[in-house]
C-alpha angles and dihedrals in degrees: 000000000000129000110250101223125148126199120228120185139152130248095256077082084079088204125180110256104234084058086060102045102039086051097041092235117172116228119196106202123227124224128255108194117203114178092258104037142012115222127201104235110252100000104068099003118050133171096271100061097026099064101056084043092063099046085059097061106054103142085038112041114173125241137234132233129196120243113266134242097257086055091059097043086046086059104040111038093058082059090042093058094044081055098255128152116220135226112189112190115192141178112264124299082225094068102026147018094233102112101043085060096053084044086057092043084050094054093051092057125063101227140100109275128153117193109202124197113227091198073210150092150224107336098003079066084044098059091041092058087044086052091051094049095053077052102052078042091063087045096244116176118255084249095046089047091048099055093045083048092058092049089043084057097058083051098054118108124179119181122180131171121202148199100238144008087225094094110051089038095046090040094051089239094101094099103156101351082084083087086074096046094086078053113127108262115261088045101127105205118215104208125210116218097225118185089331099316140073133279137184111252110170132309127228135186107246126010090261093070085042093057096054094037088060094045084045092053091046095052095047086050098048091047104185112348126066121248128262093232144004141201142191133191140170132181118229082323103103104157101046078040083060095043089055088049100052086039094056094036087053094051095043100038086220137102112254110230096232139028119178159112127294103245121236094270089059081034104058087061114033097042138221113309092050119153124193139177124185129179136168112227 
């Protein structure tokens, strides 16, 4: 018989909606908060509208909030009582206090929930969920699940380059990355997430150079085998997104899982003009 597990994440996975959908995954949605309105990530607020928004509001960028308590046992106690057992998925407790909410959420309700923390984000989540469902899908046990989880986590790589360095550090996300900010101007970073934060790769002067550096430092991670799985996201940056595809596809000679844009909560921090690739080794 089936395992009866049920995924819970949050919208910073930035996963593709027919994976949703066709899985079934729950996605609790983060806030982004403008001065006029909040918005709940990737339910009233989506890629297309965000991006132009924040480029409006320079002098003024909104800000993002984590769901509350009361989001995720909302969420969990409905599967609880129909005797499921719950595994939450989150964006890195480095970066967010996401997971430590749903933790606390976890600890109100008798049931069995375990919270997991990515020490990821966007589509590094993303790939992590995709790996647990191919688990739940070989009818592994929770416990069985948990431990690979935990082993998939220290597999997990995201690089991403950016436009500029005004949106991590406006946003108090920059951590290490500072060391690149007396940079010249028209240095791009790529950042390493490194154990849930941010860390400082290589920089390079145009997001060409950007694209081939990233799918330089992959294949020098990965050495001779190919990787599980593989991600890419842009934000509002759709045609360089597609040239680091078909780069890394090309490389590789394989399909990458994934291919979309960064949602509203990333993007609120890193910017548009992001590029990321993510890949589980």
């Amino acid at each position: 018989m089936q395992n009866k597990i049920q995924i819970v994440t949050d919208s910073t996975a930035d996963l593709p909606a027919d994976f949703i959908k066709k899985n079934n995954i729950i996605v609790i949605p983060l806030y982004v908060n403008f001065p006029e309105r909040t918005y709940k990530d990737g339910v009233d607020i989506h890629p297309k509208e965000f991006y132009p928004m924040l480029e409006q509001s320079k002098n003024n960028l909104p800000k993002t909030s984590t769901p509350s308590i009361n989001d995720f046992i909302d969420t969990y106690k409905p599967l609880i009582d129909q005797g499921f057992e719950i595994i939450s998925i989150h964006i890195s407790s480095g970066l967010s206090s996401t997971a430590s909410m749903a933790e606390a959420a976890a600890r109100t309700l008798k049931g069995k929930i375990q919270v997991f923390d990515s020490k990821s984000i966007s589509s590094g989540i993303g790939l992590q969920v995709l790996s647990t469902v191919e688990m739940i899908k070989n009818n592994l046990s929770m416990d069985n699940i948990m431990d690979k989880l935990s082993e998939i986590r220290q597999r997990t790589e995201i690089f991403f380059s950016l436009d500029t360095l005004e949106y991590l550090e406006k946003g108090g996300r920059i951590g290490k990355v500072s060391a690149l900010l007396g940079s010249l101007l028209k240095i791009k970073p790529i950042v390493r997430v490194d154990n849930g934060t941010y860390v400082p790769l290589d920089k390079v002067r145009n997001q060409k150079q950007a694209i081939y550096k990233m799918a330089e430092h992959m294949l020098k991670t990965i050495g001779e085998e190919l990787p599980k799985h593989i991600a890419i996201a842009h934000g509002a940056a759709e045609e360089a997104g597609a040239y680091l595809k078909k780069t890394v596809e090309e490389k590789l000679d394989m399909k990458v899982d994934f291919f979309g844009e960064t949602g509203p909560v990333i993007g609120v921090h890193t910017g548009p003009g992001v590029l990321g690739i993510a890949f589980i080794y």
